[in-house]
C-alpha distance (Angstrom), angle and dihedral (degrees) to the residues before:
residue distance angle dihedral
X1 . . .
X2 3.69 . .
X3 3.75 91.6 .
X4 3.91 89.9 58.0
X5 3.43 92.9 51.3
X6 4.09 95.8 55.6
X7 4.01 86.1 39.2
X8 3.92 89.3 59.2
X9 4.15 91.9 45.3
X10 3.70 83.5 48.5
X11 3.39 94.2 56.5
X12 3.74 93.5 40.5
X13 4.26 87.6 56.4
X14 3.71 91.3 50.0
X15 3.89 95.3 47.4
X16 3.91 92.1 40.4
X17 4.10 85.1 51.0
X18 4.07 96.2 43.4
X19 3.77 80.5 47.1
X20 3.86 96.7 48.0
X21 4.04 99.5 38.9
X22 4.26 81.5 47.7
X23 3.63 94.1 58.9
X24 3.99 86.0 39.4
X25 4.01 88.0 61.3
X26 3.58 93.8 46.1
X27 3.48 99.2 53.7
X28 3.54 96.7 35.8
X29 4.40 83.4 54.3
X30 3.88 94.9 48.3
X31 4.02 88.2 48.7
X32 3.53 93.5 47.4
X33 4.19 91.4 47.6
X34 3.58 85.7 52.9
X35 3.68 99.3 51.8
X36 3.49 94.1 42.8
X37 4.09 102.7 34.8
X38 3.77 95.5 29.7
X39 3.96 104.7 -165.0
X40 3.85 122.2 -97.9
X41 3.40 122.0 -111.0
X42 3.79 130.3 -168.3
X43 3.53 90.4 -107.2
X44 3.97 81.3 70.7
X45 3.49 96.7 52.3
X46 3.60 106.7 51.6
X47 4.21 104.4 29.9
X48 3.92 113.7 81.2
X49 4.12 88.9 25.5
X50 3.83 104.7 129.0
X51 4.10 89.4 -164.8
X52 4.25 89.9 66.1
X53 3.59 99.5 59.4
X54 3.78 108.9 -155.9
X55 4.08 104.2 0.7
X56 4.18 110.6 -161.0
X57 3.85 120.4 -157.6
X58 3.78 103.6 -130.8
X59 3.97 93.7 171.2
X60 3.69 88.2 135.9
X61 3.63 104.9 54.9
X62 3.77 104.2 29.6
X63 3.86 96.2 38.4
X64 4.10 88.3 51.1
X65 3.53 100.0 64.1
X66 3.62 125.8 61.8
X67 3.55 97.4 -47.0
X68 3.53 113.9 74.1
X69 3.56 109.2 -156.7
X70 3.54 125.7 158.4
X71 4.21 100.7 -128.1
X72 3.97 130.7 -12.8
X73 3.25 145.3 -157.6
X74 3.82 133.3 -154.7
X75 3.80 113.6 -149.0
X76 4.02 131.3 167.7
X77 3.87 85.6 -104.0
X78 4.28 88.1 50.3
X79 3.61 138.6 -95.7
X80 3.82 117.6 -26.8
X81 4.19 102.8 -154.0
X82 3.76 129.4 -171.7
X83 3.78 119.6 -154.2
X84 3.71 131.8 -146.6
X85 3.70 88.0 -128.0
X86 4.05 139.4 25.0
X87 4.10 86.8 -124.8
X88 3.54 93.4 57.6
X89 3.96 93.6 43.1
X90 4.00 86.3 56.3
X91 3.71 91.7 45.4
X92 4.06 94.8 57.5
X93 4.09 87.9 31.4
X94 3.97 86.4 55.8
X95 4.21 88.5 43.8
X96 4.03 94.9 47.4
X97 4.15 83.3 47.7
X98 3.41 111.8 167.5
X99 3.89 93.9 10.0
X100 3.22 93.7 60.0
X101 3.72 160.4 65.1
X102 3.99 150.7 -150.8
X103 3.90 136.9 -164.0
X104 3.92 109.7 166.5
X105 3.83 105.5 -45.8
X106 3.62 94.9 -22.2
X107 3.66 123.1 108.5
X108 3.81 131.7 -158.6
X109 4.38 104.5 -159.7
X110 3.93 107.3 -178.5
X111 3.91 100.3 155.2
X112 3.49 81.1 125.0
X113 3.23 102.1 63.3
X114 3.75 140.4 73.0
X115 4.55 100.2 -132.8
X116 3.56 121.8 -173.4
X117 3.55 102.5 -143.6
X118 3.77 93.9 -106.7
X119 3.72 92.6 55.4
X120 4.01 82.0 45.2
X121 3.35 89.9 61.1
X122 3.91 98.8 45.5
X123 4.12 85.3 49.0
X124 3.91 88.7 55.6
X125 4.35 86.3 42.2
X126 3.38 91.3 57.2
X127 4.20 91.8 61.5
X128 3.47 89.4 43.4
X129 3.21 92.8 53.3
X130 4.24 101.9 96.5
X131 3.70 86.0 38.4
X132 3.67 89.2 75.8
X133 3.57 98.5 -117.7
């Protein structure tokens, strides 16, 4: 009886250790991806892209108001936003519609302004960009 008592503990320990050195890897793999692939932000996208002419970060008045993104940019195509989260991205993507465009939890919103459909195309480029398209 004794002996099936210490075989259950043992079996306890080894689960509680598989467990532990599991959740050890995991984190120790998502720090490591960070450090080494740190994520993209928008900022990344627009600044050092000859085709925007002068970009302008307007996180603070565009991301204030009813859309709550996380940081913008205003561009001569439009505003190039990135989202805390991919669902949210969609769910502005899906309200710009036509005028606009999504790659991860980045969003392109050019209602504003008048595209040709080569600069249209350059605009959606420009999201694409770290995709590797």
């Amino acid at each position: 009886m004794e002996t099936a008592k210490r075989s259950r503990g043992d079996h306890r320990k080894a689960f509680f250790a598989i467990g532990f050195a599991l959740v050890a890897v995991v984190a120790i793999a998502l720090g490591v991806r960070s450090y080494f692939f740190p994520s993209v932000r928008v900022e990344h996208l627009v600044l050092n892209q000859p085709a925007l002419g002068e970009v302008k970060d307007v996180t603070g008045e565009y991301c204030a108001n009813e859309i709550s993104c996380s940081e913008a940019w205003e561009t001569r195509y439009g505003v190039y936003m990135q989202f805390d989260s991919r669902l949210e991205a969609t769910h502005w993507a899906t309200i710009f519609g036509g005028e606009g465009a999504q790659w991860k939890d980045f969003v392109l919103d050019s209602r504003d302004h008048d595209l040709s459909s080569d600069e249209r195309v350059t605009a959606v480029q420009i999201l694409l960009v770290y995709d590797g398209v």
